[in-house]
C-alpha positions in Angstrom: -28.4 -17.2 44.8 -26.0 -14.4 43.9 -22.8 -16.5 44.9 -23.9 -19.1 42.6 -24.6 -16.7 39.6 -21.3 -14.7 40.2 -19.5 -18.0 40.1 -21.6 -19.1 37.2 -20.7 -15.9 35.3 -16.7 -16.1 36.7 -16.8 -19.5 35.6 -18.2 -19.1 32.1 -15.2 -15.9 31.8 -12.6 -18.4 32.8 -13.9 -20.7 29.9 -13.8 -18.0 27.5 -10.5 -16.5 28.4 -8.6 -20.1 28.3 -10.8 -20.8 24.9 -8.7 -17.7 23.7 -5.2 -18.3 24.9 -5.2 -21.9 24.1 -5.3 -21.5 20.4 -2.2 -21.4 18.2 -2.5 -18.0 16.6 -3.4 -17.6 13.3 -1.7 -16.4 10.5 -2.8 -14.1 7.7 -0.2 -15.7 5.6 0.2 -19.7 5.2 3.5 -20.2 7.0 3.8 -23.2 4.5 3.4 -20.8 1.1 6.5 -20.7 -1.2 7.0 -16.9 -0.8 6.6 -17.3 3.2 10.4 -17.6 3.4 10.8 -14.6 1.3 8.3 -12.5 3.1 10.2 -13.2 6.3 13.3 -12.4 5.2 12.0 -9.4 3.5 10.3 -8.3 7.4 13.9 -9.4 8.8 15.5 -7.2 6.9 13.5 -4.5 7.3 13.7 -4.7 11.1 17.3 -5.1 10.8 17.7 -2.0 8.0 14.9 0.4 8.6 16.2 3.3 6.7 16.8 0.8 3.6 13.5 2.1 1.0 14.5 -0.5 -1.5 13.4 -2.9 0.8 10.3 -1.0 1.8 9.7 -0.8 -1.2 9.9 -4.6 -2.3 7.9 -5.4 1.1 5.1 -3.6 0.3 5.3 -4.6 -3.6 5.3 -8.3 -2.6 2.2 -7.5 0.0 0.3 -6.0 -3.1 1.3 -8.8 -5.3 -0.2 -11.3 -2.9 -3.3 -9.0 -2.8 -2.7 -7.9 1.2 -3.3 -4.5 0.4 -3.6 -3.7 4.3 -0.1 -5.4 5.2 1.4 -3.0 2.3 0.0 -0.1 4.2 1.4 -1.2 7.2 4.6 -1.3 5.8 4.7 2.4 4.2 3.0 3.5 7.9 6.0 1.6 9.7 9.2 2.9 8.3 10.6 5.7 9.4 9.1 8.9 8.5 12.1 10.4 6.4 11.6 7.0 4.2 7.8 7.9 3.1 8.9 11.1 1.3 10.1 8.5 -1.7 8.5 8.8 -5.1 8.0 4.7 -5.8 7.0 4.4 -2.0 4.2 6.7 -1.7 3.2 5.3 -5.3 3.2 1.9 -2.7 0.6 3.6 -0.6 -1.3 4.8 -3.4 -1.7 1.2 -5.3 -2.4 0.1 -1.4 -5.3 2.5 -1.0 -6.6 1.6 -4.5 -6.7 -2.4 -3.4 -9.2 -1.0 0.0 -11.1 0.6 -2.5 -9.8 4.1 -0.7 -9.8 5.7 -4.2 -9.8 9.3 -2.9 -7.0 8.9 -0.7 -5.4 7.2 -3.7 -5.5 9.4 -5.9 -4.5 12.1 -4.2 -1.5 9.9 -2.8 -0.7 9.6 -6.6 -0.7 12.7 -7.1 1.8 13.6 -4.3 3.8 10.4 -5.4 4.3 12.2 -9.0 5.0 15.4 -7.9 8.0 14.2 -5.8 9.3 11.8 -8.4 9.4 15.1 -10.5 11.0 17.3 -7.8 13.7 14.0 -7.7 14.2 14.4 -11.6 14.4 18.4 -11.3 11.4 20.0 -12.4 9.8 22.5 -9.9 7.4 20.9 -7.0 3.8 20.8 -8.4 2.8 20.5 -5.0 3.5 21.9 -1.6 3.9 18.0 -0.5 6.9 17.4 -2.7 9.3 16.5 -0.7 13.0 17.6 0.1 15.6 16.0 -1.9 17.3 13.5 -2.1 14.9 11.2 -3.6 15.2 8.4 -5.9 12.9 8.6 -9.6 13.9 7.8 -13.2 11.6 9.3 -16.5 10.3 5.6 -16.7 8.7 5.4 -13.1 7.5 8.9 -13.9 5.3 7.5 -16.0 4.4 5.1 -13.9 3.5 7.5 -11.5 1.6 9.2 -14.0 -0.6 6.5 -15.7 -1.7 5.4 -12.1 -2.6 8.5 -11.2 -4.4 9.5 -14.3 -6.4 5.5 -14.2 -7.2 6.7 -10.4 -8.8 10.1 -11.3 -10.7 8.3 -13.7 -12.3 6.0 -11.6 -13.2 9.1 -9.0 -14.4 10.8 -12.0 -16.5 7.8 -12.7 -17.7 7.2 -9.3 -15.7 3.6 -9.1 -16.5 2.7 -5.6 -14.7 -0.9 -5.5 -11.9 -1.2 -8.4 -11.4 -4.9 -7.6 -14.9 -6.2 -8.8 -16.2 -2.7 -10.9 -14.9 -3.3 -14.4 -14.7 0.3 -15.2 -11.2 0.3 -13.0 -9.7 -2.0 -16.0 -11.1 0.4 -18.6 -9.6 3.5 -16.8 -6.2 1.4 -16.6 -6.1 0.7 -20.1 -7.1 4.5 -20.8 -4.5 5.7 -18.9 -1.8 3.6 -20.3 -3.2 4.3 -23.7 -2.8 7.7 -23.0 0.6 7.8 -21.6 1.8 5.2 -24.5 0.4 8.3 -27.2 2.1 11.2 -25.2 5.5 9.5 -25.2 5.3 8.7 -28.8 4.3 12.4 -29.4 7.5 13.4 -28.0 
């Protein structure tokens, strides 16, 4: 009786195990989607240049775009560590965190991703994470940098807990670029 149930039982697990090496694998992205050709040669280049943040950057843009907020994460997590210090990256990571509804982590990547952007235009480090130079940041990401960081303390003011389906997210958005629209016309 026990040989037959441990062949039973080996039998079933030799089932299961070819059940799950026979299948093609599956893709998170439609090899057959218009941008796949420009994904993969955005993840070529990459592997072939990983010190290149431009196209770190644009990988992790394009992941966002597509709404693969996780796969844009990956990409800021994967390149090399002197790479994540960049102002527009780390704004990457924050807008990736926002998308997974992480909007504590987000915000207080925003904040980090401002600061740098201002130690690359000069001003002194706001915060002890600002990172060495040289970094890469023009007055108009700035305030990028800072509208997104001003919509995410918003929604963490507000208790936003998923900015994809609460509409308050949008309102805080708008707010913030309101804001940022009036403090560069006051200037």
């Amino acid at each position: 009786m026990e040989i037959r149930l441990s062949l039973g039982l080996l039998a079933l697990l030799g089932v299961i195990a070819f059940s799950l090496t026979a299948r093609p694998p599956i893709s998170a992205l439609p090899p057959d989607a218009p941008y796949a050709a420009e994904l993969a040669a955005l993840e070529d280049s990459l592997a072939a240049h990983p010190a290149d943040v431009q196209v770190a950057r644009r990988l992790a843009g394009e992941y966002l775009r597509l709404g693969r907020p996780a796969f844009a994460l990956g990409v800021v997590r994967a390149v090399r560590p002197a790479l994540v210090v960049d102002p527009l990256l780390t704004h990457r990571l924050a807008q990736a965190y926002e998308a997974l509804g992480r909007l504590d982590d987000a915000a207080i990547t925003a904040s980090v991703a401002r600061a740098r952007c201002l130690r690359a235009l000069g001003e002194p480090p706001a915060l002890l994470f600002a990172a060495p130079d040289p970094l890469q940041c023009t007055p108009a990401a700035l305030v990028a940098l800072e509208q997104h960081e001003q919509a995410l303390l918003q929604m963490v003011r507000w208790g936003v807990t998923d900015p994809r389906t609460d509409p308050r997210a949008r309102i805080a958005h708008r707010t913030a670029e309101r804001f940022v629209r009036i403090a560069s016309r006051a200037e």
